[in-house]
PAGULO-928030 format. One line per field, with one value per residue (C-alpha): x, y, z. Coordinates in steps of 0.2 Angstrom, whole numbers, plus 5000, padded with zeros to 4 digits. Layout:
% residues N
u <- (X/...)
v <- (Y/...)
w <- (Z/...)
//
This chain:
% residues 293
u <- (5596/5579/5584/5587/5569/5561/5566/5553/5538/5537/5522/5536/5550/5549/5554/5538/5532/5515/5521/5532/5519/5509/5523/5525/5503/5506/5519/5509/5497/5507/5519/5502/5490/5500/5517/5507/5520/5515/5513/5529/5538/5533/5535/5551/5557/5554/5564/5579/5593/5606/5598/5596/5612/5621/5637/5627/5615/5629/5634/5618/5616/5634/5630/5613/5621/5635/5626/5613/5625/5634/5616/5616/5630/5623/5607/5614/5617/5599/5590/5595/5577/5569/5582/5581/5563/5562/5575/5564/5549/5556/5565/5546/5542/5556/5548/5529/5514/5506/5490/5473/5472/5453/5459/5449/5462/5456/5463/5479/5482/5481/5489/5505/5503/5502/5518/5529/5526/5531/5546/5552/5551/5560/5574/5576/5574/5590/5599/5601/5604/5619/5624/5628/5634/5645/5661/5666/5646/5647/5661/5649/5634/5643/5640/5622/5623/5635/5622/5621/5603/5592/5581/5570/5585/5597/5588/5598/5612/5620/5637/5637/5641/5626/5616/5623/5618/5599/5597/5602/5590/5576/5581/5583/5564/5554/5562/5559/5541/5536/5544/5535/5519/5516/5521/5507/5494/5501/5499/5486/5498/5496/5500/5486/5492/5487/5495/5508/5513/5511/5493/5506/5521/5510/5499/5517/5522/5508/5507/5522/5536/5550/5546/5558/5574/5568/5569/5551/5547/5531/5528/5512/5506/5518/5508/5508/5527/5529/5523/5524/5538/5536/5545/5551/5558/5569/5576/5581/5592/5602/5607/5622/5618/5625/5609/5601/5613/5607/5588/5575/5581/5563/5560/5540/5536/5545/5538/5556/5563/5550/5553/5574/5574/5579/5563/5564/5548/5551/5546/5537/5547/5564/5580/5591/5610/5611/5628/5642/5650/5667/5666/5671/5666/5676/5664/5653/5665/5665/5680/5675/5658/5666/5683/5679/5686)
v <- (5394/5401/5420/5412/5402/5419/5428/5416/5411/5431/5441/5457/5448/5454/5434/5429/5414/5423/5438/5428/5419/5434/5441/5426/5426/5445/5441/5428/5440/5452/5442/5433/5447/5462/5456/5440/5425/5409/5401/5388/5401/5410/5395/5392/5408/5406/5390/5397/5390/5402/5415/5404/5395/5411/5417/5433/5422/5413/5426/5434/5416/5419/5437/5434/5419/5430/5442/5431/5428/5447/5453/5440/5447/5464/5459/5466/5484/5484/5482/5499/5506/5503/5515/5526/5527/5532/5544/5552/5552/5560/5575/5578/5587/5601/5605/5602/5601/5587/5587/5580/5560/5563/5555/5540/5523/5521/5537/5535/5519/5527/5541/5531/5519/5531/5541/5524/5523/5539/5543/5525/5525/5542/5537/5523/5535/5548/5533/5525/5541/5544/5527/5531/5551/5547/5539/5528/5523/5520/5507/5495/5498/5492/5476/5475/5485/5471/5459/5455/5443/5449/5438/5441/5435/5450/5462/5454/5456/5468/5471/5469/5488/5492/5479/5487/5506/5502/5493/5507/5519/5507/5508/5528/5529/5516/5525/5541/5537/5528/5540/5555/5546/5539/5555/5564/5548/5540/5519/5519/5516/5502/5498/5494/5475/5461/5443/5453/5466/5485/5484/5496/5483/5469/5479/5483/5466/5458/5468/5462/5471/5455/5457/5473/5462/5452/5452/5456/5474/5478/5497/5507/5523/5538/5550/5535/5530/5548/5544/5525/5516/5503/5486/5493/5507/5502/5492/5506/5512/5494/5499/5498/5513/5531/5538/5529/5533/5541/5540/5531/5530/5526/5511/5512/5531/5539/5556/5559/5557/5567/5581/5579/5576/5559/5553/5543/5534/5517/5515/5499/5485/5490/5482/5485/5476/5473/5476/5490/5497/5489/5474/5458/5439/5439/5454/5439/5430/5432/5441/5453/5457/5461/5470/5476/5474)
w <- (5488/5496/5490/5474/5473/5478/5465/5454/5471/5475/5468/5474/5464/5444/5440/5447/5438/5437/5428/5416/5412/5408/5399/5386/5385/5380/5368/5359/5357/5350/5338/5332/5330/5324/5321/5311/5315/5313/5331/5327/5325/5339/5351/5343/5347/5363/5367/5355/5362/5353/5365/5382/5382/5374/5380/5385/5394/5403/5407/5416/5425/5432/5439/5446/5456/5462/5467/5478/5488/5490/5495/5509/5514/5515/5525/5541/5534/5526/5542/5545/5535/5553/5561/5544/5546/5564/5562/5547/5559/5573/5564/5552/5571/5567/5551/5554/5567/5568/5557/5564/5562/5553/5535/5534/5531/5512/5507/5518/5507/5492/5497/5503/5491/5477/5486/5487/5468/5463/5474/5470/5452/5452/5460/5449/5436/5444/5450/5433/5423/5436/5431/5414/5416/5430/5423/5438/5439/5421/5422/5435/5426/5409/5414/5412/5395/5391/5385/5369/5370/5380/5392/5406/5416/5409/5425/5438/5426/5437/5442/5463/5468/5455/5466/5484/5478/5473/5487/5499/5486/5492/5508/5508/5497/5507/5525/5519/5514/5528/5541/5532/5532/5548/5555/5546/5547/5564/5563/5550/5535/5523/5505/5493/5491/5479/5485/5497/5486/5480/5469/5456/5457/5452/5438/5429/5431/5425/5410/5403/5414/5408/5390/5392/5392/5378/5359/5357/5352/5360/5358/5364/5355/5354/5368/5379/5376/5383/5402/5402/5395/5384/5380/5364/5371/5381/5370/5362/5378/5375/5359/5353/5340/5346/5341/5355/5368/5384/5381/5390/5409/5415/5424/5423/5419/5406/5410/5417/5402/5394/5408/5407/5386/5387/5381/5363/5356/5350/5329/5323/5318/5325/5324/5337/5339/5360/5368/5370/5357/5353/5367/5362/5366/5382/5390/5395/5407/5425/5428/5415/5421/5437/5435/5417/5399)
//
């Protein structure tokens, strides 16, 4: 039950109450100024119960319970980053010499923090477009795509092998950064952290990272769609049109995308039907989520 409070009293968390409280600020802003809603509407919207208590809701609250506990049950196997990371460390000295330690701890930090961001976010990026090219892979991660309302809740939405395998991508990253680094900077490596976490983790979050899984299309200007994904856009990759199949894998940059054609800009004012094509009501149960429909 502590695991499951974290997920909303972590700044490292996505759910954190700070960021979805930002998240509903921004969307005010938006609906309000640009989209011109009156402000009932908007808070109405907000408290919709047709979305919240939704069978596609229900059914996210099922899986992000489920899977609190599947995690727990992998704890075990996830301390093995420490082994990882020295195994990383100890092999960098078949490949290089060991630089001078004369780098001064500022730029280490950005450097490693800059690094972590990078490497993470692409791996997030190749990790879920294997999710939808690899058959077998496609058939767990159907489960997310399955959500027919989108709410901030819909990211743990996630069938538990998809769960197991981007927790041993985080694993493999973080090792693989933090072994790499410490070899070439030694014991001075350090994140760039505001209230505990990544300075990059909390500016995406703060600016709205929830309102992706939400029915408020927030797009940013065409150039910018093509480096940082937008809210809007990644509406569009839970379409359930064809023509917005197999675009916008990005978690935060979508200059993979842009670099592997996958890249779709988002157009003002979209409407966009969540879901898979051809599922039926009986996609949001349990049993379906886990074993398929």
């Amino acid at each position: 039950m502590t695991d499951f409070f974290a997920n909303f009293l972590n700044p490292e968390k996505r759910l954190f109450v700070g960021y979805l409280i930002s998240a509903a600020f921004i969307a005010v802003i938006w609906l309000r100024a640009v989209q011109k809603k009156p402000l009932t509407t908007i808070v109405s919207g907000f408290f919709n119960s047709k979305i919240w208590f939704s069978k596609s809701a229900i059914g996210d609250y099922k899986l992000m319970v489920l899977n609190q506990f599947f995690i727990k049950l992998l704890a075990p196997i996830l301390l093995g980053q420490l082994a990882l990371t020295l195994f990383v460390f100890e092999n960098m000295h078949l490949l290089f010499s060991r630089p001078l330690e004369s780098i001064p701890v500022w730029m280490v930090m950005i450097i490693f923090t800059t690094t972590l961001f990078v490497v993470d976010d692409f791996s997030r990026y190749l990790v879920h477009r294997l999710m939808h090219r690899v058959p077998i892979l496609w058939r767990f991660h159907k489960a997310h795509h399955s959500a027919t309302n989108l709410t901030p809740l819909t990211v743990l939405r996630t069938h538990p092998i998809e769960a197991v395998l981007f927790s041993f991508r985080a694993l493999v990253v973080h090792s693989l950064c933090l072994g790499v680094c410490f070899f070439f900077f030694s014991g001075s490596v350090s994140l760039i952290e505001i209230f505990g976490a990544s300075l990059f983790v909390v500016v995406f979050h703060a600016l709205g990272s929830n309102l992706r899984h939400s029915h408020v299309s927030i797009s940013y200007w065409n150039w910018l769609e093509k480096i940082l994904v937008s809210p809007a856009q990644h509406q569009l990759h839970h379409s359930i049109n064809s023509k917005h199949f197999d675009c916008n894998f990005g978690a935060i940059l979508s200059i993979w995308d842009t670099i592997g054609g996958s890249c779709l800009t988002s157009n003002k004012d979209q409407q966009i039907e969540f879901g898979v094509k051809g599922q039926s009501e009986a996609a949001h149960n349990l049993k379906n989520l886990i074993v398929g429909s």
